[in-house]
Structures are given as structure tokens and as C-alpha cells.
N, CA, C and O atoms as a GROMACS GRO file, in nm:
protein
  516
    1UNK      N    1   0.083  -0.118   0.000
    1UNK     CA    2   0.000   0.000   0.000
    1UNK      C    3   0.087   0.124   0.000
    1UNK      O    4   0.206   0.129   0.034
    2UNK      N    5   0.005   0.230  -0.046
    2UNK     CA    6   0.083   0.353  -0.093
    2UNK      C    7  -0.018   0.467   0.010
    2UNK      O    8  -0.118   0.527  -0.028
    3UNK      N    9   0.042   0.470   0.137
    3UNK     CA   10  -0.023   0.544   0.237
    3UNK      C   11  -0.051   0.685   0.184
    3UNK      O   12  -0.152   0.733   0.235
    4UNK      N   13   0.027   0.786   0.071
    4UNK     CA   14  -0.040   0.865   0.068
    4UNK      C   15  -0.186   0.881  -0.054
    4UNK      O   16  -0.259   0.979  -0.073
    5UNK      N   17  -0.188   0.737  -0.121
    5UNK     CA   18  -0.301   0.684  -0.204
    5UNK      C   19  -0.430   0.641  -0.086
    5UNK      O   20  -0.542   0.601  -0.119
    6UNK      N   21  -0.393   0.656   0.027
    6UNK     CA   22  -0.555   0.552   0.087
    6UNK      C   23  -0.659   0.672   0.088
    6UNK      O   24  -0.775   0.648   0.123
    7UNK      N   25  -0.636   0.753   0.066
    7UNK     CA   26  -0.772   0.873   0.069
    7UNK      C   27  -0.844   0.803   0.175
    7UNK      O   28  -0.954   0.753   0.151
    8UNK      N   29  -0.791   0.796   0.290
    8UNK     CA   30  -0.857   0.808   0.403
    8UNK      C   31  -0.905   0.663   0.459
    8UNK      O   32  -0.940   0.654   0.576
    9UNK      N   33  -0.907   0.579   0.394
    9UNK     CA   34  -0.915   0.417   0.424
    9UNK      C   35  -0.808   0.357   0.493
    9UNK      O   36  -0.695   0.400   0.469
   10UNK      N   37  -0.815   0.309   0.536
   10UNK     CA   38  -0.753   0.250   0.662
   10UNK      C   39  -0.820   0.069   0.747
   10UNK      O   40  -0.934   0.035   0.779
   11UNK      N   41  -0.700   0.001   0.756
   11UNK     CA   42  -0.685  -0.129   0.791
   11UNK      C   43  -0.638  -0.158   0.912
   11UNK      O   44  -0.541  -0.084   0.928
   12UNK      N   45  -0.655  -0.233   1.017
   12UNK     CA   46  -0.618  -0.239   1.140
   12UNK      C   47  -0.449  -0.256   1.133
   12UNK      O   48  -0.377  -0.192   1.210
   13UNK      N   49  -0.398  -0.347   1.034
   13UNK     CA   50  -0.268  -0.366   1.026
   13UNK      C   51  -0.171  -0.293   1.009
   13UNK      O   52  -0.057  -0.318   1.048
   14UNK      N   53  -0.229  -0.134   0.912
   14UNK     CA   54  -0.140  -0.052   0.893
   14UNK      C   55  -0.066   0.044   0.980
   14UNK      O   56   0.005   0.138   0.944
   15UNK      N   57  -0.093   0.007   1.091
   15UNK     CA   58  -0.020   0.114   1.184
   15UNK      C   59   0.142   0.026   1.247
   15UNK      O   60   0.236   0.075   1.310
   16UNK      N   61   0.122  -0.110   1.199
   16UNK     CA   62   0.246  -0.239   1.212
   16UNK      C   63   0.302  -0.251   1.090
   16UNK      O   64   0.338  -0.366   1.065
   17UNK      N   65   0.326  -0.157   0.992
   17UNK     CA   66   0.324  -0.197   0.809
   17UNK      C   67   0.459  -0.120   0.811
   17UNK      O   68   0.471  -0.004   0.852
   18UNK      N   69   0.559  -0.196   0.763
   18UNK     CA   70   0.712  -0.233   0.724
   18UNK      C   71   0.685  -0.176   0.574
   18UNK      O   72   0.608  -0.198   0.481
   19UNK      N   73   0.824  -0.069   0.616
   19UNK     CA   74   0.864  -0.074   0.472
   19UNK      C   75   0.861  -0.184   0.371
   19UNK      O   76   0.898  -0.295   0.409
   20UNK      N   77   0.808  -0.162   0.209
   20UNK     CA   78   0.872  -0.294   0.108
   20UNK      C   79   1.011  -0.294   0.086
   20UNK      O   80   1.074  -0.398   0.071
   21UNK      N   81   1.060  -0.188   0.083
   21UNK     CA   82   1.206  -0.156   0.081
   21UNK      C   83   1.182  -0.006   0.110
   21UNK      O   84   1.092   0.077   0.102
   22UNK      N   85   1.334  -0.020   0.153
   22UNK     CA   86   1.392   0.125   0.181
   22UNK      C   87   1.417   0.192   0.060
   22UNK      O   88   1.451   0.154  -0.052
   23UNK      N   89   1.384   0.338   0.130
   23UNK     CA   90   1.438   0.437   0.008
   23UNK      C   91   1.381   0.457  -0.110
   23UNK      O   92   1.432   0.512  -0.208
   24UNK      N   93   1.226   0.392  -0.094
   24UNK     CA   94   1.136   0.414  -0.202
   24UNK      C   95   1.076   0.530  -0.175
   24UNK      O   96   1.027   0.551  -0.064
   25UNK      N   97   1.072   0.651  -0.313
   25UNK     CA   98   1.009   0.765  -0.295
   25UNK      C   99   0.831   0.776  -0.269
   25UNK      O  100   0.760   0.872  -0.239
   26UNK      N  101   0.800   0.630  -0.296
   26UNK     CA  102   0.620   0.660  -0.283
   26UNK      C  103   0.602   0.608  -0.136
   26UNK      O  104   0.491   0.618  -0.084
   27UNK      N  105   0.718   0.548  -0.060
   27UNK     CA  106   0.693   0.527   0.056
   27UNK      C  107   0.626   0.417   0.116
   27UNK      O  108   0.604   0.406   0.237
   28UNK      N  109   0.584   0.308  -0.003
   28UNK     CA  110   0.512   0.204  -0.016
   28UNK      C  111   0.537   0.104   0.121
   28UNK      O  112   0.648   0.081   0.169
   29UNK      N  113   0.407   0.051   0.171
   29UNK     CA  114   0.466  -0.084   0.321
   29UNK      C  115   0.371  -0.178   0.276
   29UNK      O  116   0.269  -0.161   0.208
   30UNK      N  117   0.425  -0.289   0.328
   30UNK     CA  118   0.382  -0.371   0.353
   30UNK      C  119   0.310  -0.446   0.486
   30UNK      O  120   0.363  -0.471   0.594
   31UNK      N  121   0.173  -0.476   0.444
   31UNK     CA  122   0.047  -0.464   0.513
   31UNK      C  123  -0.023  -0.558   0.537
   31UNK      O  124  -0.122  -0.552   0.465
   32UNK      N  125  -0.026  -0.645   0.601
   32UNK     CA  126  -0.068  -0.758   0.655
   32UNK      C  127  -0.242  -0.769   0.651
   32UNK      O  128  -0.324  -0.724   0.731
   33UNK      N  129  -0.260  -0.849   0.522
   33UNK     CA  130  -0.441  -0.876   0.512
   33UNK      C  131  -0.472  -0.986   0.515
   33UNK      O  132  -0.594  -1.006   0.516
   34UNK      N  133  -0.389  -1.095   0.518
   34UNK     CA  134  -0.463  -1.223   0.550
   34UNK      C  135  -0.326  -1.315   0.564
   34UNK      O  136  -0.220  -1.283   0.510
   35UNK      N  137  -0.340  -1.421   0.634
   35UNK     CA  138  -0.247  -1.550   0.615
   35UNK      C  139  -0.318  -1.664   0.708
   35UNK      O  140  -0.417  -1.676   0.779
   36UNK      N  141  -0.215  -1.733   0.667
   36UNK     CA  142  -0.248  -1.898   0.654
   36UNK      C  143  -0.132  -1.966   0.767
   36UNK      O  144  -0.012  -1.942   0.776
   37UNK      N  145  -0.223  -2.065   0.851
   37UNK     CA  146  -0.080  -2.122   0.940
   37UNK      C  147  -0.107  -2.280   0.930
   37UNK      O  148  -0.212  -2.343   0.934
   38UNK      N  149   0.009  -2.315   0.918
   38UNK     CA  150  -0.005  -2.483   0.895
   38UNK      C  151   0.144  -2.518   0.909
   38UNK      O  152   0.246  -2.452   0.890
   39UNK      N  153   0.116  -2.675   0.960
   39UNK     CA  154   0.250  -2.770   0.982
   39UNK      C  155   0.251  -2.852   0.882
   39UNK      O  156   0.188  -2.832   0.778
   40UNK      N  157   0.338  -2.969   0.907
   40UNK     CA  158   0.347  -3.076   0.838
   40UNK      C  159   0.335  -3.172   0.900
   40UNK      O  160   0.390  -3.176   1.010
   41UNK      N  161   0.248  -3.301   0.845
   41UNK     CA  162   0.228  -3.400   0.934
   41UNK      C  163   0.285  -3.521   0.879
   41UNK      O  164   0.344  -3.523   0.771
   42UNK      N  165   0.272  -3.601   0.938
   42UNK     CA  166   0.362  -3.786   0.910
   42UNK      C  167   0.206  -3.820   0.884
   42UNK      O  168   0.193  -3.804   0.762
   43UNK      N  169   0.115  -3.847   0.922
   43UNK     CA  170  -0.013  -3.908   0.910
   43UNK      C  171  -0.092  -3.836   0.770
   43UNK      O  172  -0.035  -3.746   0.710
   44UNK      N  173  -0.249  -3.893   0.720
   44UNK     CA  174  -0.290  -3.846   0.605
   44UNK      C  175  -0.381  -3.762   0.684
   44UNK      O  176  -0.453  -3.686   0.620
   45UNK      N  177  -0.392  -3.763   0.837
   45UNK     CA  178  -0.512  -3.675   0.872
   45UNK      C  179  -0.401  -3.585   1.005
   45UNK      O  180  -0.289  -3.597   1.055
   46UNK      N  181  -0.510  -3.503   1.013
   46UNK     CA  182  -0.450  -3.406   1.141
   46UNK      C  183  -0.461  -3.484   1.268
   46UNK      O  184  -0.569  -3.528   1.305
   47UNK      N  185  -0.342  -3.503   1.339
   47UNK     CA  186  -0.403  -3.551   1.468
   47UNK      C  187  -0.371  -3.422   1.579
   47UNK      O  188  -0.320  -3.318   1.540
   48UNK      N  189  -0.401  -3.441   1.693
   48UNK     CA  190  -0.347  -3.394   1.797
   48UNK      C  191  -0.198  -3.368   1.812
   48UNK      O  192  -0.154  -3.266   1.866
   49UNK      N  193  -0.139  -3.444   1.772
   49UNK     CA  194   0.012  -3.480   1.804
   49UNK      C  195   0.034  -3.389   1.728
   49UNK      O  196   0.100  -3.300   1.782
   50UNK      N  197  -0.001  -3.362   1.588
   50UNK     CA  198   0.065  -3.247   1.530
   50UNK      C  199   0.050  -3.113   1.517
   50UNK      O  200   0.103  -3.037   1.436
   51UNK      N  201  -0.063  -3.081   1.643
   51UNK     CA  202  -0.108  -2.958   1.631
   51UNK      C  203  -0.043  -2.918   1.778
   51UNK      O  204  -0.077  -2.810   1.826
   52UNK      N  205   0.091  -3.038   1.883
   52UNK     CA  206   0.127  -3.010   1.978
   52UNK      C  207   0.225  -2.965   1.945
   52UNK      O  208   0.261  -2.974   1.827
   53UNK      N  209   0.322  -2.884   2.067
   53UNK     CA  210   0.472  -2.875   2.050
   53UNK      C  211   0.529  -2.913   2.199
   53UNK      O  212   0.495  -2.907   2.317
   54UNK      N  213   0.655  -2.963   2.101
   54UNK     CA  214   0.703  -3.008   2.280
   54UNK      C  215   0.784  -2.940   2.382
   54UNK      O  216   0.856  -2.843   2.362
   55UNK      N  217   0.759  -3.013   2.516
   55UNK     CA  218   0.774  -2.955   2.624
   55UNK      C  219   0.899  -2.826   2.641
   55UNK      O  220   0.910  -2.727   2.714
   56UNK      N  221   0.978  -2.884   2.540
   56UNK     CA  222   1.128  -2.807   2.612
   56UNK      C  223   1.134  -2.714   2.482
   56UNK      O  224   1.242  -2.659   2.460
   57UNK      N  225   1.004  -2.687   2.375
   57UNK     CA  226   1.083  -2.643   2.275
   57UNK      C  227   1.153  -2.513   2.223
   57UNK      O  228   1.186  -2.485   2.108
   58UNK      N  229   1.172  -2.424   2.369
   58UNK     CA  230   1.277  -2.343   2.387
   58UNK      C  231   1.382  -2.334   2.390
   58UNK      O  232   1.444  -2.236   2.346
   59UNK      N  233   1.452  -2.472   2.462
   59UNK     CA  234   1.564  -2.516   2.422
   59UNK      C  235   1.635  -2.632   2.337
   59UNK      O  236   1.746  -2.684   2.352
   60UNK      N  237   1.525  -2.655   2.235
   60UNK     CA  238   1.541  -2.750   2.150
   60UNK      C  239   1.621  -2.700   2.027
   60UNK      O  240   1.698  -2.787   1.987
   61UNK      N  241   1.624  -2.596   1.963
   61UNK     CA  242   1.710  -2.489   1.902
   61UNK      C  243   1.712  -2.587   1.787
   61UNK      O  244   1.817  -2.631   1.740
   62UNK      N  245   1.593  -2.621   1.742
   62UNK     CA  246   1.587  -2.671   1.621
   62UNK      C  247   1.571  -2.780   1.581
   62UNK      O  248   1.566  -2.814   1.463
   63UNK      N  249   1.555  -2.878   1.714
   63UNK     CA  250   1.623  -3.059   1.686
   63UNK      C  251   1.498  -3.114   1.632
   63UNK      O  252   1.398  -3.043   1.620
   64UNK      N  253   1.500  -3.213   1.605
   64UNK     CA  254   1.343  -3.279   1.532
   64UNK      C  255   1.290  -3.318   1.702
   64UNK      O  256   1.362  -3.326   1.802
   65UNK      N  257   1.155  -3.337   1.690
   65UNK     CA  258   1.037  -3.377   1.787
   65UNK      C  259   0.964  -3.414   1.776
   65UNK      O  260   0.895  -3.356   1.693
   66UNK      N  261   0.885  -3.563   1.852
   66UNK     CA  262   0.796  -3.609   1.820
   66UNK      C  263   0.657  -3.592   1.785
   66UNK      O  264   0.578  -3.667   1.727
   67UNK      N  265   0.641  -3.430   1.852
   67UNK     CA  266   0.493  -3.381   1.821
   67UNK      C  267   0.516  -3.266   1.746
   67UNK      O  268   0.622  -3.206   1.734
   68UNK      N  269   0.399  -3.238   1.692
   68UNK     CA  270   0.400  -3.066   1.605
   68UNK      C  271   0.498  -3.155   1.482
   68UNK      O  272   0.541  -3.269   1.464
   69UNK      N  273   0.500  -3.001   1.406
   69UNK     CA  274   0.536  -2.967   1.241
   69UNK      C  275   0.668  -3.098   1.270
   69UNK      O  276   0.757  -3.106   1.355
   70UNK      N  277   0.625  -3.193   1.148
   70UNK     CA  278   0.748  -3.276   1.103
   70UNK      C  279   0.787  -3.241   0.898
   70UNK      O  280   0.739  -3.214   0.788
   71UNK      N  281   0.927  -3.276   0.988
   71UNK     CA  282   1.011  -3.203   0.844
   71UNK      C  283   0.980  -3.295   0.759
   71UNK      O  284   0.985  -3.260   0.641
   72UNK      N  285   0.939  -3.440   0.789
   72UNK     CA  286   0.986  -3.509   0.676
   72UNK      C  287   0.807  -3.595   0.674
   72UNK      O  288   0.780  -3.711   0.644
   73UNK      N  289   0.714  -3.483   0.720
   73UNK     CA  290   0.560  -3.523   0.668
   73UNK      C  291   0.526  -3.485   0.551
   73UNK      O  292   0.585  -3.389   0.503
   74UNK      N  293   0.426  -3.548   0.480
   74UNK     CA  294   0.384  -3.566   0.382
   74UNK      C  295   0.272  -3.502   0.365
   74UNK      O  296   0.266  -3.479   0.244
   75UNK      N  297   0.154  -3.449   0.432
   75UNK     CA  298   0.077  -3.368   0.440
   75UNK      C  299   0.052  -3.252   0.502
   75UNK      O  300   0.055  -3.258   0.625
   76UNK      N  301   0.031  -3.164   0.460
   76UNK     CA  302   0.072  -3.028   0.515
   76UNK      C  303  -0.101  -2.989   0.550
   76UNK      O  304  -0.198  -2.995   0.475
   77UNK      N  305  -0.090  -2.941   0.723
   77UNK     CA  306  -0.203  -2.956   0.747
   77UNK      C  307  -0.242  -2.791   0.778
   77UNK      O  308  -0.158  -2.723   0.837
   78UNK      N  309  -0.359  -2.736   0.740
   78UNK     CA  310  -0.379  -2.627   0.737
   78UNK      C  311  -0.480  -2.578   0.886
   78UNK      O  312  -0.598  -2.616   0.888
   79UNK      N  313  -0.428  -2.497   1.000
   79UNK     CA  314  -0.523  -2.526   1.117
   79UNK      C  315  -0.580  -2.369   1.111
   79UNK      O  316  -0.672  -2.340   1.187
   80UNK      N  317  -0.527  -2.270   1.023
   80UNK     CA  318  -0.576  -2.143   1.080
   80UNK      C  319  -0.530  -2.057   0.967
   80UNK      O  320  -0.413  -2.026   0.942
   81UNK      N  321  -0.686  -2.011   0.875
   81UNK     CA  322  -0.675  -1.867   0.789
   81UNK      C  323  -0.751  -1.791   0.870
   81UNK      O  324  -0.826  -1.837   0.956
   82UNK      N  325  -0.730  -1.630   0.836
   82UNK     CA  326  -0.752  -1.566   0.888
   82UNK      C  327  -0.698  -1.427   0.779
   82UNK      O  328  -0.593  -1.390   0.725
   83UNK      N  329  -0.864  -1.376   0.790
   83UNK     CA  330  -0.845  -1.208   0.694
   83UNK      C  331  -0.932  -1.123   0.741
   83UNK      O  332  -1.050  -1.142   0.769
   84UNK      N  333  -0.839  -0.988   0.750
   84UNK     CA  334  -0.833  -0.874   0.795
   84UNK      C  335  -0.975  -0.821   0.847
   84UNK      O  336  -1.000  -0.730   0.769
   85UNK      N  337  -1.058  -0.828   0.917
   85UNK     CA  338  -1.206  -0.815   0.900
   85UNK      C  339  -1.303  -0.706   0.817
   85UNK      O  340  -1.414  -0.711   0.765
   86UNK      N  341  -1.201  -0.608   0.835
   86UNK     CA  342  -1.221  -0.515   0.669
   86UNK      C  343  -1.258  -0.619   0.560
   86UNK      O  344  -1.358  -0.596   0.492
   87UNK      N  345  -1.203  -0.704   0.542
   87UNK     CA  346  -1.215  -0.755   0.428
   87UNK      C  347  -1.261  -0.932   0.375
   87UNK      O  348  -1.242  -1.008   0.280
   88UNK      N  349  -1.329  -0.932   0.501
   88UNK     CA  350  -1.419  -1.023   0.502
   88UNK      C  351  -1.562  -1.061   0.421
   88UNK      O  352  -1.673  -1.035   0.467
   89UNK      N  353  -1.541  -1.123   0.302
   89UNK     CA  354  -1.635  -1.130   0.260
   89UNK      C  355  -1.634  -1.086   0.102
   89UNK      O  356  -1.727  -1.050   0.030
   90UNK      N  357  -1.508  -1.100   0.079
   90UNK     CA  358  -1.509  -1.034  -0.024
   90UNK      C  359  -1.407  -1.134  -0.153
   90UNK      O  360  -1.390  -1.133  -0.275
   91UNK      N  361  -1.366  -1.203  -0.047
   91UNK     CA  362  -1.318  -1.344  -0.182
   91UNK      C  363  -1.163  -1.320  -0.130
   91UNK      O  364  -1.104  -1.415  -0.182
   92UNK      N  365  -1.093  -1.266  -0.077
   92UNK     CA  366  -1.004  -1.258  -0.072
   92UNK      C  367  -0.943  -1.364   0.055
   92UNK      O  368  -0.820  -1.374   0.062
   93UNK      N  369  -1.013  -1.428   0.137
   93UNK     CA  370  -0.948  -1.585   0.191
   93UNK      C  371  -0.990  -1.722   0.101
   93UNK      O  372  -0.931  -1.828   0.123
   94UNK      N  373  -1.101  -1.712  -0.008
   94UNK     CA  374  -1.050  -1.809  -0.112
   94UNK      C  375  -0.939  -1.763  -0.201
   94UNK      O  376  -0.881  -1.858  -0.253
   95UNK      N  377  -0.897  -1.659  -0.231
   95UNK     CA  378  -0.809  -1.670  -0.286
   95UNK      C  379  -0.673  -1.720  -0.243
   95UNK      O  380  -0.594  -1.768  -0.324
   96UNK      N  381  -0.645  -1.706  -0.098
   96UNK     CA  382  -0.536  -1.687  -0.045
   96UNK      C  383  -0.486  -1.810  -0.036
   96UNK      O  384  -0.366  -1.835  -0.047
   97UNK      N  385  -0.623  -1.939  -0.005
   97UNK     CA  386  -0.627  -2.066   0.032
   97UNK      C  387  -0.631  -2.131  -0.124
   97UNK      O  388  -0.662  -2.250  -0.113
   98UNK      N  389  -0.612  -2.097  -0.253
   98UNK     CA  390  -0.635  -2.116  -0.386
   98UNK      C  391  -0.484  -2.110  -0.386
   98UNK      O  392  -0.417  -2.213  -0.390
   99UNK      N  393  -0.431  -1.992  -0.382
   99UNK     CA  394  -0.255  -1.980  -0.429
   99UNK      C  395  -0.176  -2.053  -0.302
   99UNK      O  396  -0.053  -2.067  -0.306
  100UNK      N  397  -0.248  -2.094  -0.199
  100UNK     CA  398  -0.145  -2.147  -0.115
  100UNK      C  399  -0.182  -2.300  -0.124
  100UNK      O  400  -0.123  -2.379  -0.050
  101UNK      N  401  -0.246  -2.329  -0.184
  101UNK     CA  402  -0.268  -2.459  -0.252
  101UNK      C  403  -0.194  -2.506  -0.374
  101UNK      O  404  -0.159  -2.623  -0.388
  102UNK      N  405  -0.174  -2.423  -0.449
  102UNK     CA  406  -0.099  -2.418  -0.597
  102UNK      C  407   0.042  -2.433  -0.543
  102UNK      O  408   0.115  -2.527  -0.575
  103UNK      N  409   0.079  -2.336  -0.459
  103UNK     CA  410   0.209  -2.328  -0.415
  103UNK      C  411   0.294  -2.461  -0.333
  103UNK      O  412   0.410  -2.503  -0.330
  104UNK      N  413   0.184  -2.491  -0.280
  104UNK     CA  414   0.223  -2.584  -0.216
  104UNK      C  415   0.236  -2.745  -0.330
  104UNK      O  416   0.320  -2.833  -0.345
  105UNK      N  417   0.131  -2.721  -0.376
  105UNK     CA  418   0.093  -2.858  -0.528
  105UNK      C  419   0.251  -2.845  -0.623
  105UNK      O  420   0.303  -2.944  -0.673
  106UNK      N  421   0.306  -2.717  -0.633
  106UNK     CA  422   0.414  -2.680  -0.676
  106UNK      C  423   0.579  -2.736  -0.617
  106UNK      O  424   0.672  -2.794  -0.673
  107UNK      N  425   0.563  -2.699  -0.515
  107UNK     CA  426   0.675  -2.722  -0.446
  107UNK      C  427   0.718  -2.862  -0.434
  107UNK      O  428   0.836  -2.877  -0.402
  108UNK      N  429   0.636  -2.984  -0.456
  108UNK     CA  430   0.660  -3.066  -0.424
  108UNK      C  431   0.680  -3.142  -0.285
  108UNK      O  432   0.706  -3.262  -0.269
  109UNK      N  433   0.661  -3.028  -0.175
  109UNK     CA  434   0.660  -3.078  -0.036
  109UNK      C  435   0.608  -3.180   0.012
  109UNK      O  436   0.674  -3.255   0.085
  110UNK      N  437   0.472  -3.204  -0.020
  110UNK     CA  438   0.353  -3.266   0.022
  110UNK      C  439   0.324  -3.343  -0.056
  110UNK      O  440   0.385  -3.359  -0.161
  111UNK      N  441   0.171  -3.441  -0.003
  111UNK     CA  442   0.137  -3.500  -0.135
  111UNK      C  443  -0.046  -3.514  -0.104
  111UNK      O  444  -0.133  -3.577  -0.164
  112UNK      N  445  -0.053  -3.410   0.039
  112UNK     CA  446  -0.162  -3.410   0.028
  112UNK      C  447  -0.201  -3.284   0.116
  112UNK      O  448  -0.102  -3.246   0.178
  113UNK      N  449  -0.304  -3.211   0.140
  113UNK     CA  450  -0.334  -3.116   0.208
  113UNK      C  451  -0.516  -3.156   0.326
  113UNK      O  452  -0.636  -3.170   0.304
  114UNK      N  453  -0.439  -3.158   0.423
  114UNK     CA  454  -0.532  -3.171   0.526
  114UNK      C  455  -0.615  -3.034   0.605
  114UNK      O  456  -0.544  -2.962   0.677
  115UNK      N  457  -0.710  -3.011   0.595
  115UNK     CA  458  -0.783  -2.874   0.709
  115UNK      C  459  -0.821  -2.887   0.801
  115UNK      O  460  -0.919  -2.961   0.810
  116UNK      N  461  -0.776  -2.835   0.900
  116UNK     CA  462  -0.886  -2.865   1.040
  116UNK      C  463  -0.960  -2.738   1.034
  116UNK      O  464  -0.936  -2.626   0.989
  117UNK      N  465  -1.089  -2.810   1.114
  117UNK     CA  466  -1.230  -2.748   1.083
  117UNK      C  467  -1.262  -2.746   1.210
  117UNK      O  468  -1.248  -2.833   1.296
  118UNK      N  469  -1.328  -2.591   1.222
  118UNK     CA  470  -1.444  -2.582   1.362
  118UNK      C  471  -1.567  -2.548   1.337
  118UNK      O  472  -1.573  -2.454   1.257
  119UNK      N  473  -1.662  -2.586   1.371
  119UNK     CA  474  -1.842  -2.583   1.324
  119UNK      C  475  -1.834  -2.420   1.441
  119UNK      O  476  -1.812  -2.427   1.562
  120UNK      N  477  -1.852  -2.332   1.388
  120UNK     CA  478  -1.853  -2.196   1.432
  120UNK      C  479  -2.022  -2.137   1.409
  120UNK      O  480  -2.051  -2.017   1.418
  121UNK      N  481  -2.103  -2.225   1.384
  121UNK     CA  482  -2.222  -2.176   1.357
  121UNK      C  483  -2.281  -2.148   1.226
  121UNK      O  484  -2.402  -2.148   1.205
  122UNK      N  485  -2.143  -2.113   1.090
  122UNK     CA  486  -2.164  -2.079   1.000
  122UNK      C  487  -2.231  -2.151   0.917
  122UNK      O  488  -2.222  -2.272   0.934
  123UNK      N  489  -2.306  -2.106   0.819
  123UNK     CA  490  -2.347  -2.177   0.680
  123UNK      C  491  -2.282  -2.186   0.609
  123UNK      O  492  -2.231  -2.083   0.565
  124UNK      N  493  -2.250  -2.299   0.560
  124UNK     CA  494  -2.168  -2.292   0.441
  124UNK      C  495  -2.212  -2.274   0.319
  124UNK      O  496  -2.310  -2.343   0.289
  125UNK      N  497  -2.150  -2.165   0.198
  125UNK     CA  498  -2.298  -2.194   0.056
  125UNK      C  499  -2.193  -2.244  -0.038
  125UNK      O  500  -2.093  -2.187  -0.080
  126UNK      N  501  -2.242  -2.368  -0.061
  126UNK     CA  502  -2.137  -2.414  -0.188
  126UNK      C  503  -2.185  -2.328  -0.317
  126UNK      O  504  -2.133  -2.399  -0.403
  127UNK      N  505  -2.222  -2.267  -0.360
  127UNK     CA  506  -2.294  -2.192  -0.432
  127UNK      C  507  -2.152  -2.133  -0.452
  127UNK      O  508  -2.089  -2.159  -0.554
  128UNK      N  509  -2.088  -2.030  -0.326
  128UNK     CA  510  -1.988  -1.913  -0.403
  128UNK      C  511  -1.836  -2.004  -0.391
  128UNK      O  512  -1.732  -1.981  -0.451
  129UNK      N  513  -1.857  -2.086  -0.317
  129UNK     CA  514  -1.714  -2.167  -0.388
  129UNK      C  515  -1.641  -2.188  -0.541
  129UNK      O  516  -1.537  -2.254  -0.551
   0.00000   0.00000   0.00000
């Protein structure tokens, strides 16, 4: 975003918004509107185990562990999107969950993509999918 372009619009994130680089004359930052958090799992479904981390993992400084994100899982499990509430509703967390699907189908990491789901009350309309 180009803060002196928002004619007055404004996002909760932009007051935390990082330069894109330095030393740009339009002054442009970067602005946090949506992301995606996910591990990697050994199993084809999400369990518990991989949505844990372990006990010491402050001073684990990197070592592999039996619970939470494994390096050498095969399904990359998706537990938490989340967009900007400005901008809720407007297509922009299917999109996000569309290119981080591709990206991931790309990379070769994985070989499958798992979601965990919470029944939050919502309707779902397969209609705008």
C-alpha cells in the first residue's frame, strides 16, 4: 500500500506496516491482510500430536520432535486462515487458500493437504465456492 493513495481508508494492520524496501520515494509498506498457518504431518489426517509442541521447545534450538510440524511429513495440514475483517467477505481468503494450494501442489513438499475445521455456527454456501 501507498499510504499517501488511501484517501482516508484504513486497515487495522497498517499502523504495524514495514517498509517494502527502503528508500522508495512513494513510501510504499507492507500490510498484513490475510495469512495462513499450517505444519506438516507424518499421518494423512491431522491428529493432535501435530497440532502439539514439545515440552522443552525453547531449548530445542531446532532438533526434530515427536509432536508438532514434522520435516519429513507428507501432508501439510492447514489449522488457521484468517483475513483482515475489513475484508471479510469479499473473496479474498478463497483466494489466499487457492494460491497457497498451488504453491504448495508446486513445491513438491507434500502429497496431500489436510484442514482442520471448527463448526462456528456458519453456513456454508457451496454456491460461491
Amino acid at each position: 500500500m501507498i499510504p499517501s493513495q488511501l484517501k482516508g481508508w484504513t486497515i487495522e494492520t497498517l499502523k504495524y506496516a514495514k517498509p517494502v524496501e527502503t528508500g522508495r520515494a512513494d513510501r510504499a509498506v507492507s500490510v498484513l491482510l490475510a495469512h495462513i498457518v499450517s505444519t506438516r504431518c507424518v499421518g494423512e489426517t491431522i491428529s493432535d500430536r501435530d497440532m502439539a509442541f514439545p515440552a522443552d521447545w525453547r531449548s530445542r534450538a531446532g532438533k526434530p520432535a515427536d509432536v508438532g510440524h514434522q520435516e519429513s511429513g507428507r501432508t501439510i495440514g492447514i489449522h488457521s486462515l484468517a483475513v483482515a475483517p475489513k475484508l471479510q467477505g469479499c473473496g479474498l481468503g478463497k483466494m489466499i487458500v487457492k494460491a497457497y494450494i498451488q504453491q504448495m501442489n508446486e513445491s513438491g513438499l507434500a502429497d496431500r493437504i489436510a484442514l482442520l475445521c471448527q463448526d462456528v455456527g456458519l453456513r456454508f454456501d457451496s454456491k460461491r465456492v
